[in-house]
HTML snippet that shows the backbone in 3Dmol.js (N, CA, C, O; Angstrom):
<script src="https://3Dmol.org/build/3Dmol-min.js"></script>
<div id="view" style="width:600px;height:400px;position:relative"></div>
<script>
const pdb = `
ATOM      1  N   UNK A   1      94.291 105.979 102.031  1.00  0.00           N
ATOM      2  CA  UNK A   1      93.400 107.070 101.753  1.00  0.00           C
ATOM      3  C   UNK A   1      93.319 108.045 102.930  1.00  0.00           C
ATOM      4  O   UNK A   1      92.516 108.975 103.007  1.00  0.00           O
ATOM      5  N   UNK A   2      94.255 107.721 103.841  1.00  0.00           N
ATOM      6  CA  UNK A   2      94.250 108.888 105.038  1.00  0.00           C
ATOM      7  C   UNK A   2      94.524 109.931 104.553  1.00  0.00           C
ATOM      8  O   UNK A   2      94.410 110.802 105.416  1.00  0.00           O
ATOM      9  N   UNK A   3      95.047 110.607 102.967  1.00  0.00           N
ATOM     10  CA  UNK A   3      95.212 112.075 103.141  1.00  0.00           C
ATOM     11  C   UNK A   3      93.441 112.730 103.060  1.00  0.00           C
ATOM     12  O   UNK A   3      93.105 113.724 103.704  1.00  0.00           O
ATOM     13  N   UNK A   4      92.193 111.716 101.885  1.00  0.00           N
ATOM     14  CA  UNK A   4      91.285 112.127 102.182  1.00  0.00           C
ATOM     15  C   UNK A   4      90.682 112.478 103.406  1.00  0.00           C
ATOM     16  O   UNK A   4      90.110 113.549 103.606  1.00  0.00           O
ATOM     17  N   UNK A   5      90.795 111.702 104.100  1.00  0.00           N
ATOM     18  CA  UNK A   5      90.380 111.681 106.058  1.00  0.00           C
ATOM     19  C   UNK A   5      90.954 113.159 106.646  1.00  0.00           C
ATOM     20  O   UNK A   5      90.248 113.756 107.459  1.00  0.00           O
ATOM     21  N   UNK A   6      92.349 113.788 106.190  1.00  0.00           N
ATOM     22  CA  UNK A   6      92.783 114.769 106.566  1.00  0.00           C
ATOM     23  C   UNK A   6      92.283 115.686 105.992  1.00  0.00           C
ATOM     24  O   UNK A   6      92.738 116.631 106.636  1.00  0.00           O
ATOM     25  N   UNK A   7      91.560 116.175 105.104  1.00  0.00           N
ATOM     26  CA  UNK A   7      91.009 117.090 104.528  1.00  0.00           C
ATOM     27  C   UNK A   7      89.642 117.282 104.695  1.00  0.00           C
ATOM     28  O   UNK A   7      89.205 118.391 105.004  1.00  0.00           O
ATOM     29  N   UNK A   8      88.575 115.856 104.442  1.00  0.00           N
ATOM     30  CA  UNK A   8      87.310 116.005 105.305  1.00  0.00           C
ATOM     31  C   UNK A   8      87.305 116.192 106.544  1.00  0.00           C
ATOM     32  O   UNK A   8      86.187 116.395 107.017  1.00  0.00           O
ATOM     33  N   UNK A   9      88.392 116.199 107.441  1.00  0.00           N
ATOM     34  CA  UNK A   9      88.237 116.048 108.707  1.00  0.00           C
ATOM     35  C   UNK A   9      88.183 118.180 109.146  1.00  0.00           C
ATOM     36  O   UNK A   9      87.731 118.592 110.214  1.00  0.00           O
ATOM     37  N   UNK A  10      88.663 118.989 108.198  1.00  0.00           N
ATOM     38  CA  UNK A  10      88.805 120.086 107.960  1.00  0.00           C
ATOM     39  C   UNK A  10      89.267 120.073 109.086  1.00  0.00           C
ATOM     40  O   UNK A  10      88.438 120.474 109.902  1.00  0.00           O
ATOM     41  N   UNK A  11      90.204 119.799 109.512  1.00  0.00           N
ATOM     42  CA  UNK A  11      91.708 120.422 110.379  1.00  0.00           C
ATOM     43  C   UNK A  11      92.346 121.687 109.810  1.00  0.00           C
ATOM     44  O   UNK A  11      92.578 121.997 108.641  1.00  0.00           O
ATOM     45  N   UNK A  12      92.502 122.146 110.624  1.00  0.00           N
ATOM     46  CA  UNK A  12      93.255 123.607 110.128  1.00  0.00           C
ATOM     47  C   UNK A  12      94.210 123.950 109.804  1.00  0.00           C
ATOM     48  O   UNK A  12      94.532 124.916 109.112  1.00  0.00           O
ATOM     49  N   UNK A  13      95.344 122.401 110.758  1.00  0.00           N
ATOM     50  CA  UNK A  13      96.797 122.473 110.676  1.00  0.00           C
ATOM     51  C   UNK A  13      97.056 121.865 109.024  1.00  0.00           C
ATOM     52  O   UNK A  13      97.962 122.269 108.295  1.00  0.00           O
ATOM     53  N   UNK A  14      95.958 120.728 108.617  1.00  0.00           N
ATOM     54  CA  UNK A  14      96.489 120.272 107.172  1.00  0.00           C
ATOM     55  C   UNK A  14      95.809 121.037 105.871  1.00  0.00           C
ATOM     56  O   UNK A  14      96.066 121.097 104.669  1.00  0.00           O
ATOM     57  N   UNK A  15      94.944 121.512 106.632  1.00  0.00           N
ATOM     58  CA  UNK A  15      94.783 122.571 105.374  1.00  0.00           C
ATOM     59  C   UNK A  15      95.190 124.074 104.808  1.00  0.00           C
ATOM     60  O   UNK A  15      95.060 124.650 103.728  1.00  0.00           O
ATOM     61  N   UNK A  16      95.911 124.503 106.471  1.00  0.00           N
ATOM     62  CA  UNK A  16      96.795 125.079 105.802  1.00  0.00           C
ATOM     63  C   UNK A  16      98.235 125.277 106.216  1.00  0.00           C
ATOM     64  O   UNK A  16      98.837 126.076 106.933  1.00  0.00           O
ATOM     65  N   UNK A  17      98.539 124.248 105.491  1.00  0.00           N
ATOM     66  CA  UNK A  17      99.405 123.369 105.492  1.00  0.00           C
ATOM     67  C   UNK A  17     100.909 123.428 106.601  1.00  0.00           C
ATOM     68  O   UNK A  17     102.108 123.618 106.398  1.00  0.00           O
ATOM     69  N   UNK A  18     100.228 123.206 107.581  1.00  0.00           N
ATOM     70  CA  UNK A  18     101.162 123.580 108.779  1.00  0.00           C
ATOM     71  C   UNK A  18     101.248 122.545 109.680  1.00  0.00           C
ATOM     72  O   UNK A  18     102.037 122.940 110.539  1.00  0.00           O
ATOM     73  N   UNK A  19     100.954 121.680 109.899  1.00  0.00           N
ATOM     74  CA  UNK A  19     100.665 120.088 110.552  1.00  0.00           C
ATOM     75  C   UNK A  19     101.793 119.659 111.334  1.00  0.00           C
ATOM     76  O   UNK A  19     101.975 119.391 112.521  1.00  0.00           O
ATOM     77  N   UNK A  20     102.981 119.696 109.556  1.00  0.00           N
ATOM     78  CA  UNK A  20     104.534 119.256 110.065  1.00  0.00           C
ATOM     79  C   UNK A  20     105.480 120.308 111.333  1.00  0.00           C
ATOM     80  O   UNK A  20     106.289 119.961 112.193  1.00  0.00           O
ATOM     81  N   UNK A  21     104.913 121.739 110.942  1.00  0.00           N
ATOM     82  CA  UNK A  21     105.531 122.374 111.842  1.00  0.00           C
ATOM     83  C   UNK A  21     105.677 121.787 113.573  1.00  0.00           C
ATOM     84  O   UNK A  21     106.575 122.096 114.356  1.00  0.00           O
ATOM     85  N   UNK A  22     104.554 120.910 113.826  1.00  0.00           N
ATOM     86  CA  UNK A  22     104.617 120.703 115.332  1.00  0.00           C
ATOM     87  C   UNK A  22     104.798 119.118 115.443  1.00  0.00           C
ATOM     88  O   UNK A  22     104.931 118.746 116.610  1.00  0.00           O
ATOM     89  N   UNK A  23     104.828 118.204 114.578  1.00  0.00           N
ATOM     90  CA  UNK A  23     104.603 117.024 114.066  1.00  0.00           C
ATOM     91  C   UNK A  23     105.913 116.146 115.003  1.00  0.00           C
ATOM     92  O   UNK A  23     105.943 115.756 116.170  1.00  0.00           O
ATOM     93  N   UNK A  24     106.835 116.077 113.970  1.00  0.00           N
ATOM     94  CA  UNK A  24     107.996 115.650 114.706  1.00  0.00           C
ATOM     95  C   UNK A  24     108.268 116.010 116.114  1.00  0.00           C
ATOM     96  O   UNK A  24     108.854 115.169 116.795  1.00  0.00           O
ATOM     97  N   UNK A  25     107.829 117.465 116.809  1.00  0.00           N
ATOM     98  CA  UNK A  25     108.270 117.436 118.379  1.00  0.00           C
ATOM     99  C   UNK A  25     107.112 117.010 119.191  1.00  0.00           C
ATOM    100  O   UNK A  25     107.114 117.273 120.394  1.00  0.00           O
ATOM    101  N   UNK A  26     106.043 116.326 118.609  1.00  0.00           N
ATOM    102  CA  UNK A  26     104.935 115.627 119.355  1.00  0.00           C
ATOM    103  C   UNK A  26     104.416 113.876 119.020  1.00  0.00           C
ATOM    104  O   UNK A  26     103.363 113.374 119.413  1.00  0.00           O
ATOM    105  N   UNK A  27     105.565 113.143 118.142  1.00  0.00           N
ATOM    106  CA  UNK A  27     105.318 112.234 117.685  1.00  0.00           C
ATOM    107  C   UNK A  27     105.259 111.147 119.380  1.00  0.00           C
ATOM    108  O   UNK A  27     105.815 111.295 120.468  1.00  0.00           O
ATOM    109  N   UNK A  28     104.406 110.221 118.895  1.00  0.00           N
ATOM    110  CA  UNK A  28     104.797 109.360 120.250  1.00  0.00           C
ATOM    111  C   UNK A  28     105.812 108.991 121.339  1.00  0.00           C
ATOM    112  O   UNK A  28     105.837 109.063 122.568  1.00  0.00           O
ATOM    113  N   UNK A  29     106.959 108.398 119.995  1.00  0.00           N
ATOM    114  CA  UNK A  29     107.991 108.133 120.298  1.00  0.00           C
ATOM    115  C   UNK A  29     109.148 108.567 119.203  1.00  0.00           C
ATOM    116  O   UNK A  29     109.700 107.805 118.409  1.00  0.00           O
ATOM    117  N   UNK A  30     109.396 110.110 119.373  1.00  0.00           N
ATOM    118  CA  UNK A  30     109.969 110.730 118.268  1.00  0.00           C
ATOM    119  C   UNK A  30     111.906 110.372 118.120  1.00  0.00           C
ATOM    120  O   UNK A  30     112.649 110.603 119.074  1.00  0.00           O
ATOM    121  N   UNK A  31     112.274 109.970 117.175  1.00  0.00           N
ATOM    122  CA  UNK A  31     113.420 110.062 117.037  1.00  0.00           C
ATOM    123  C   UNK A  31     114.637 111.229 116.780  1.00  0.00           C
ATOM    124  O   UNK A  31     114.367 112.383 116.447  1.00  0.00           O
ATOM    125  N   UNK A  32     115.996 110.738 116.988  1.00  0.00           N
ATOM    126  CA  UNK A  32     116.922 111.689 117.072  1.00  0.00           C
ATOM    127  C   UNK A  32     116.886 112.181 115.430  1.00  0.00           C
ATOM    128  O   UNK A  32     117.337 113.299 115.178  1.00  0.00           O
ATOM    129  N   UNK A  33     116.445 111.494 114.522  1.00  0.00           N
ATOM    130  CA  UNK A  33     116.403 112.455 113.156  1.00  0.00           C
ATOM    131  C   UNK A  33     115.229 113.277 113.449  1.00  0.00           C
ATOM    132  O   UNK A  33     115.040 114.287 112.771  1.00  0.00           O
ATOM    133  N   UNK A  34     114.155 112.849 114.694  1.00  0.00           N
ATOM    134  CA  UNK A  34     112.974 114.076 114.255  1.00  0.00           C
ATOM    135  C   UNK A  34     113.750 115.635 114.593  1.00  0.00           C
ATOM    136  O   UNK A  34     113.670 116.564 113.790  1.00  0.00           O
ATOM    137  N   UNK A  35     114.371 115.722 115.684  1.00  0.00           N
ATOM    138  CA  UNK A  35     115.073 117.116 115.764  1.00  0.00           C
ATOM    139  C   UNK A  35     115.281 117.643 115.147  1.00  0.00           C
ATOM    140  O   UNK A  35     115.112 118.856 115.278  1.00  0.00           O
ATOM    141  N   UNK A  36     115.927 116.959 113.753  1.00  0.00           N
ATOM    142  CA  UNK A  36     116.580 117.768 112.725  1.00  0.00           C
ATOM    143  C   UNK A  36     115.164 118.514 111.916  1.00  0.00           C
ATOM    144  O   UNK A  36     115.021 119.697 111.608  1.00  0.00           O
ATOM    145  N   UNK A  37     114.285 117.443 111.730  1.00  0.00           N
ATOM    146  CA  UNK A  37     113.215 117.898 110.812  1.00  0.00           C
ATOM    147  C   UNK A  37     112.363 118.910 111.289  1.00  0.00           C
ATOM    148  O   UNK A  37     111.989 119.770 110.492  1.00  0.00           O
ATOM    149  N   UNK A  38     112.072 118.937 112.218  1.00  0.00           N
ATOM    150  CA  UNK A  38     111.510 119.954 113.333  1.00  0.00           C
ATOM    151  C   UNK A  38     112.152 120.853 113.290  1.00  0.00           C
ATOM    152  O   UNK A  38     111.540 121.818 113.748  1.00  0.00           O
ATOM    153  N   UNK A  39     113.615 121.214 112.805  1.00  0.00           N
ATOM    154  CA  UNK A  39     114.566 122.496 113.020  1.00  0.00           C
ATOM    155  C   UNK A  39     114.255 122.859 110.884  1.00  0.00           C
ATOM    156  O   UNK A  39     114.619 123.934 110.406  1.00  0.00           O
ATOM    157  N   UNK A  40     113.865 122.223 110.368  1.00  0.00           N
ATOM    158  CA  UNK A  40     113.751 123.128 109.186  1.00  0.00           C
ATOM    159  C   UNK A  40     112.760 123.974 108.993  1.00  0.00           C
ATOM    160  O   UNK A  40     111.663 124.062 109.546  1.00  0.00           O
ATOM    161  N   UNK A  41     113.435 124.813 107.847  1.00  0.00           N
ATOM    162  CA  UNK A  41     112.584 125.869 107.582  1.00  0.00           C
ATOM    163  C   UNK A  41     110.823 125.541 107.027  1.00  0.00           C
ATOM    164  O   UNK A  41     110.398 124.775 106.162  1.00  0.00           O
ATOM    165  N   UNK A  42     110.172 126.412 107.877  1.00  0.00           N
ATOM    166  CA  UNK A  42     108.434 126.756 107.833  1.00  0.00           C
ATOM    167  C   UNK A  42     108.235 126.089 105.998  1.00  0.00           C
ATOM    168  O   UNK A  42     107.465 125.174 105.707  1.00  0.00           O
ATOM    169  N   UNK A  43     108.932 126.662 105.220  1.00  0.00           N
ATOM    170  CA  UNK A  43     109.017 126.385 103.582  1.00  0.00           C
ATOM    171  C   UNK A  43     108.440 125.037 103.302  1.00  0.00           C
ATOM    172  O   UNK A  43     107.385 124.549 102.895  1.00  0.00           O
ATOM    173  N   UNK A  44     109.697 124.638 103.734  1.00  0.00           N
ATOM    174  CA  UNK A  44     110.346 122.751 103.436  1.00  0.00           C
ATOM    175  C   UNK A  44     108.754 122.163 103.902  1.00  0.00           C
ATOM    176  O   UNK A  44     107.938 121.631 103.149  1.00  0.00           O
ATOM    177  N   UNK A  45     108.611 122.421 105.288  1.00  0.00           N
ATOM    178  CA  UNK A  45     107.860 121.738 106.147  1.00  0.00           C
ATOM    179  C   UNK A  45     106.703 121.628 105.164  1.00  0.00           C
ATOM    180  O   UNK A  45     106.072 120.598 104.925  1.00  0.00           O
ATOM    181  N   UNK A  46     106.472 123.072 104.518  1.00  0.00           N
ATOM    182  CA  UNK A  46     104.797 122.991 104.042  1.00  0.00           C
ATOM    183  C   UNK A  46     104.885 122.325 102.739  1.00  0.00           C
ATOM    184  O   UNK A  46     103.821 122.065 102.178  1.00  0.00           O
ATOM    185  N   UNK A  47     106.175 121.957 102.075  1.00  0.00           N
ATOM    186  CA  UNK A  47     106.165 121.597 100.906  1.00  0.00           C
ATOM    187  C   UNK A  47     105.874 119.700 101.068  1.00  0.00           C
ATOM    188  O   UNK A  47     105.365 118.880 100.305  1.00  0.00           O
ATOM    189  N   UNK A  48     106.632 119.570 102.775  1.00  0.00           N
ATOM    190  CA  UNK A  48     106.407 118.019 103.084  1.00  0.00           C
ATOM    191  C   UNK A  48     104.853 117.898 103.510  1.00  0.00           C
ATOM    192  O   UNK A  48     104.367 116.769 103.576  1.00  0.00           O
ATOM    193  N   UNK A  49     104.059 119.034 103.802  1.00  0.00           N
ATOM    194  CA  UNK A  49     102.860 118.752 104.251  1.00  0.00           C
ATOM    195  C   UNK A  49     102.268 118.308 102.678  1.00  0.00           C
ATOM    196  O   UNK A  49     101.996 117.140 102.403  1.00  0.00           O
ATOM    197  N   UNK A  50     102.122 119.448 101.706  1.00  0.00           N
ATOM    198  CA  UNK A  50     101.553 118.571 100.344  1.00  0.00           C
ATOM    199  C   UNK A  50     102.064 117.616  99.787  1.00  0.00           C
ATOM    200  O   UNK A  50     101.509 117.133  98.800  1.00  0.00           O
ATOM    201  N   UNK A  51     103.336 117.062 100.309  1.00  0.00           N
ATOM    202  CA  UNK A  51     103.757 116.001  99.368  1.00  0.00           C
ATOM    203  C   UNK A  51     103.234 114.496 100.528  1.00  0.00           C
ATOM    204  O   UNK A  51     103.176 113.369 100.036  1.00  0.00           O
ATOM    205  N   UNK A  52     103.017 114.650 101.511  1.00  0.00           N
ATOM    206  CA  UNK A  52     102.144 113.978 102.318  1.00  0.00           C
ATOM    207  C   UNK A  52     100.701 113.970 102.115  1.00  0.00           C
ATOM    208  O   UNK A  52     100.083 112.992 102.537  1.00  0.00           O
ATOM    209  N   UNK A  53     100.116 114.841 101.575  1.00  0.00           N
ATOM    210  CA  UNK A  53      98.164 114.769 101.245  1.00  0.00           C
ATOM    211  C   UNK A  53      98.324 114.265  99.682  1.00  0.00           C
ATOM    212  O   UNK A  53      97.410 113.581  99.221  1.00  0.00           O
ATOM    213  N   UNK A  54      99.645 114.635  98.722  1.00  0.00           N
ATOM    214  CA  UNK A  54      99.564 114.285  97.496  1.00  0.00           C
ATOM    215  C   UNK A  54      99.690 112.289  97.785  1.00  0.00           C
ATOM    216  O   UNK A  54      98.945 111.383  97.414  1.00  0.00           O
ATOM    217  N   UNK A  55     100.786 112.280  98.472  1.00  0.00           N
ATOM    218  CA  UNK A  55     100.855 110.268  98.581  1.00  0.00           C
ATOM    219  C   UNK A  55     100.010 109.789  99.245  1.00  0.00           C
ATOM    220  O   UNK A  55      99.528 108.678  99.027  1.00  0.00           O
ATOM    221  N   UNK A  56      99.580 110.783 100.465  1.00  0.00           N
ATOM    222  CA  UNK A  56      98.226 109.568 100.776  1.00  0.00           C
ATOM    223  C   UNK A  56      96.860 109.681 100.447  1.00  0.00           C
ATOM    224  O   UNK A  56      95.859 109.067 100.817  1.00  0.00           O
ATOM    225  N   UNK A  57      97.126 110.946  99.386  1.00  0.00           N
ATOM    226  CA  UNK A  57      95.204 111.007  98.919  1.00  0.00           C
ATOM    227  C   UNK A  57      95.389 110.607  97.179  1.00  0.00           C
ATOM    228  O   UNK A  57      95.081 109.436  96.955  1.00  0.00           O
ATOM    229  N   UNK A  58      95.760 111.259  96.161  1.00  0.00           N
ATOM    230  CA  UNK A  58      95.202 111.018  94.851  1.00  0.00           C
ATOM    231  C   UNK A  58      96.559 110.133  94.715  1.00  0.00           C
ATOM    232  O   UNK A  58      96.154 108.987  94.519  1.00  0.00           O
ATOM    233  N   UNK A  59      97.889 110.128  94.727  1.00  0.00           N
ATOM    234  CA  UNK A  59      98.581 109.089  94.372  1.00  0.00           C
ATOM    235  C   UNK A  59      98.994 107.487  94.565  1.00  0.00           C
ATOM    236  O   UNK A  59      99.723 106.688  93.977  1.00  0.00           O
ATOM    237  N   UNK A  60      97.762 107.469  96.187  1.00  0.00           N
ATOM    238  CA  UNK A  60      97.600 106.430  96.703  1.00  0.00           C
ATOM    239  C   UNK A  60      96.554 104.994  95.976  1.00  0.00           C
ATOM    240  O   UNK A  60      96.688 103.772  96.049  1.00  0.00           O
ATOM    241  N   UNK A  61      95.591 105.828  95.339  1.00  0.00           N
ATOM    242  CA  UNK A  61      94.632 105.671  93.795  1.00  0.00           C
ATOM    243  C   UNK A  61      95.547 104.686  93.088  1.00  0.00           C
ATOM    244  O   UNK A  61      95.267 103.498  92.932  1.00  0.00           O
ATOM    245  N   UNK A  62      96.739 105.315  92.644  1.00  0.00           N
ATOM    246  CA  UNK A  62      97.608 104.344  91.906  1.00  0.00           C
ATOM    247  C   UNK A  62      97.862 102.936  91.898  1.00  0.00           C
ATOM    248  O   UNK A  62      97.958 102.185  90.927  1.00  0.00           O
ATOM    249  N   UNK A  63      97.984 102.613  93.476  1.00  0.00           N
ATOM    250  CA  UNK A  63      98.216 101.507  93.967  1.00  0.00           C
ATOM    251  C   UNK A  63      96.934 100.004  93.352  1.00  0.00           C
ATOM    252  O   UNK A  63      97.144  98.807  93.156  1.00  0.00           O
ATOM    253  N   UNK A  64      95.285 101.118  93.188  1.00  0.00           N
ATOM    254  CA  UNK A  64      94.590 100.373  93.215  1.00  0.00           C
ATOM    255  C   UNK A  64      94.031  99.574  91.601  1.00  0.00           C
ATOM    256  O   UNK A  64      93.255  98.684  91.253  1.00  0.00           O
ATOM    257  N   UNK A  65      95.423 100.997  90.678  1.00  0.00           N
ATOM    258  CA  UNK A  65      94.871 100.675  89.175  1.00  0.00           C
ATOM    259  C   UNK A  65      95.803  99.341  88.385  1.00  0.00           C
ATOM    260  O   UNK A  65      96.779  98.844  88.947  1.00  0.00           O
ATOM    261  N   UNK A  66      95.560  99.110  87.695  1.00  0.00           N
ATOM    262  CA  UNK A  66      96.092  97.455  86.904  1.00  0.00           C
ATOM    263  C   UNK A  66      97.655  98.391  86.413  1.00  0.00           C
ATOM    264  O   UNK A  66      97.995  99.574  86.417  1.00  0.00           O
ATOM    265  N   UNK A  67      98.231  97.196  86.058  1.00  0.00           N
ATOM    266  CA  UNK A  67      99.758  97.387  85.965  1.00  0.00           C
ATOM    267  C   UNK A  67      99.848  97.626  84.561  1.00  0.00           C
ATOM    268  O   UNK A  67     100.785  98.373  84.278  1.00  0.00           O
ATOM    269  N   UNK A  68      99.064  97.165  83.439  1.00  0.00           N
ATOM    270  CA  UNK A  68      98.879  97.601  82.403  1.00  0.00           C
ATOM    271  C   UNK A  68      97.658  98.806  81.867  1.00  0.00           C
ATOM    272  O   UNK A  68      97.614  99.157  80.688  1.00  0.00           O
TER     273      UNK A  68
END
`;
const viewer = $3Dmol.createViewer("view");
viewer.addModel(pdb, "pdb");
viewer.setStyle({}, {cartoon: {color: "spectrum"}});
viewer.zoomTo();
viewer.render();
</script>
């Protein structure tokens, strides 16, 4: 449920929707694929920022409903 936490927390970078832009070149211990991701386009990035608040806020729900 951390994408809720990112949205009550009213951060500016995830709400509008810019987070990833600096993400990968400030990770702890960032890897040689973060370069690449860090070099895509502003677009991509913001499309990975909602598809990151979509899996960890309302599709994460899923996890908690019965299989039938």
């Amino acid at each position: 449920m951390s994408g809720v936490v990112k949205i009550q927390a009213q951060c500016d970078t995830w709400l509008g929707l810019s987070a990833l832009n600096y993400h990968f070149a400030t990770q702890c211990i960032p890897t040689p694929l973060a370069w690449y991701m860090h070099q895509l386009p502003e677009k991509v990035l913001r499309w990975g920022a909602v598809a990151v608040l979509w899996l960890e806020g309302p599709a994460a729900l899923l996890l908690l409903s019965p299989a039938r």
